[in-house]
N, C-alpha and C positions, 0 to 999 in steps of 0.2 A: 591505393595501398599495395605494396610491394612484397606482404608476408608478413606476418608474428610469429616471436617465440617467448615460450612464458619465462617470467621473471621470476614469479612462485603461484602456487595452485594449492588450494584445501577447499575442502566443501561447499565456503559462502562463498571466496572470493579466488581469484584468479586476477596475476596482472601481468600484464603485457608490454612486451616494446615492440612498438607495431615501426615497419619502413614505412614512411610517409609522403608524399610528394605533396608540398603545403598547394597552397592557391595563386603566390608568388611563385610557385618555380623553386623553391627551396626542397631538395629531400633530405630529411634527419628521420631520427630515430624517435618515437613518440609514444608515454607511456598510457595506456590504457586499462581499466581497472572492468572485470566484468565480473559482474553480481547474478547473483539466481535466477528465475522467475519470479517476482511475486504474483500471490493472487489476493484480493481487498475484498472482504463481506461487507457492505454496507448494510445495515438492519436495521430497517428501520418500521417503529411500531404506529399501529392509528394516534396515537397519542402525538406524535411529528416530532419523537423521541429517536435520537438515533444509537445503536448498541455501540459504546466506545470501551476502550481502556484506560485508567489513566498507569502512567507507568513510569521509570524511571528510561533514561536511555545514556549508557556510560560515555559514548563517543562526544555527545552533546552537553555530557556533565549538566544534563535537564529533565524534571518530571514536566508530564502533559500529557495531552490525549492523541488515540490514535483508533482508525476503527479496526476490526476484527482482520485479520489475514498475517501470513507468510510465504514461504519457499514452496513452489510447486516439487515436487518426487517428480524424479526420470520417469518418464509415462504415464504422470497423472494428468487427469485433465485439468485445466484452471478454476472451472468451478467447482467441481468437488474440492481441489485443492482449499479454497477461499472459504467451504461451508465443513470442511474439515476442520482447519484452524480455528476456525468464530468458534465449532464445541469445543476444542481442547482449550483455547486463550478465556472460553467465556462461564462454560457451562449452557450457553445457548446453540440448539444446533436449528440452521435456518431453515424454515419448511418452504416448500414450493418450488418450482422454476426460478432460476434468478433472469433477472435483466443482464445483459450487457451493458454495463455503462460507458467505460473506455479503456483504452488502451494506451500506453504512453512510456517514455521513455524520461524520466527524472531530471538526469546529468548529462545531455548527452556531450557536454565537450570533452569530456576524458574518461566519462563510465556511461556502460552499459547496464544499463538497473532496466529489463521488463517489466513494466506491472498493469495487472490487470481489473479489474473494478467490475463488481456484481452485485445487483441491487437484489433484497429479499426484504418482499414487506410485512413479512410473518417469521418466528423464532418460536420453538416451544423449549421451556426450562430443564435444561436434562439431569442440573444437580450442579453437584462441584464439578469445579474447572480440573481438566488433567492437567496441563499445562502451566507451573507455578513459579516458573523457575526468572518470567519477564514484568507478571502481573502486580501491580500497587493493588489497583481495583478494578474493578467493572461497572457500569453507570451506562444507565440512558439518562442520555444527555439533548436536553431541548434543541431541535434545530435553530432554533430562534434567540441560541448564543453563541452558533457559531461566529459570524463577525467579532461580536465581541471577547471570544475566546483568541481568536486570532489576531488582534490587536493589542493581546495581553502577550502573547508569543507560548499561547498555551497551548497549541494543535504545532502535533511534534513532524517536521517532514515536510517535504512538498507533495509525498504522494498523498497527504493525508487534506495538505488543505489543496490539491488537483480532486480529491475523489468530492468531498464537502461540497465546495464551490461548486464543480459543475452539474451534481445532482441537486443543489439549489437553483444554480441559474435554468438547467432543460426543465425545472421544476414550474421557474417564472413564466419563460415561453411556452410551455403546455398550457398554462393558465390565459395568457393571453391571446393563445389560438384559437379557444374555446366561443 
């Protein structure tokens, strides 16, 4: 990479034409799209209930589910960020230490999307959601429909079925270490 300069800048998004020097030896100009931080609550209850939303999402012209989280704040940390968002998107704010689950990168051939993923196995009910402005509903939703929700194309995102799937699969492998 040879430099960027932006193309246009606002709060969510930012994009870029970066100089490039391909992998053949080619350098062009190549656009780049960078996204916020996200941070991801995953909440999940004894019940093997996980806290979702279902929701509308305009870009995708689709309702579905997604778990708790958004944009980390300049100088927040990721997990307050993650257990910020879960009270305002939920009504539920996550109690305890969260787990780090992962870290990942979405899209990366043309965007930069961070997100990050925190497990909380406990929530206490704090009332109404602040946050009204994205939410259909709120549901704990069986882990034991995830597949099948995602088959239906009903888990909205990759970060949504990246958070799902891999706290079900290190879920299997704990089980089978045991």
């Amino acid at each position: 990479m040879f430099g960027e300069h932006p193309a246009y800048e606002s709060r969510w998004v930012q994009v870029g034409l970066t100089d490039v020097k391909t992998p053949n030896g080619e350098r062009r100009e190549y656009h780049v799209v960078h996204l916020a931080r996200v941070a991801v609550a995953l909440v999940v209850n004894e019940r093997d209930e996980v806290l979702m939303l279902w929701r509308y999402r305009f870009p995708a012209e689709q309702w579905g589910y997604e778990p708790l989280g958004g944009m980390v704040d300049e100088g927040e940390d990721d997990a307050a960020a993650a257990a910020r968002e879960a009270a305002e998107e939920s009504g539920w704010r996550p109690v305890g230490e969260p787990e780090h689950l992962i870290s990942f990168q979405p899209l990366p051939g043309q965007v930069t999307a961070p997100m990050d993923v925190y497990l909380w196995r406990e929530a206490e009910h704090l009332g109404e959601l602040t946050d009204t402005e994205e939410v259909g509903r709120v549901e704990w939703v069986p882990l034991s429909q995830v597949n099948e929700l995602a088959r239906r194309q009903e888990l909205l995102g990759s970060g949504t079925l990246v958070a799902l799937l891999y706290y079900l699969n290190s879920r299997r492998q704990d089980q089978t270490t045991q």
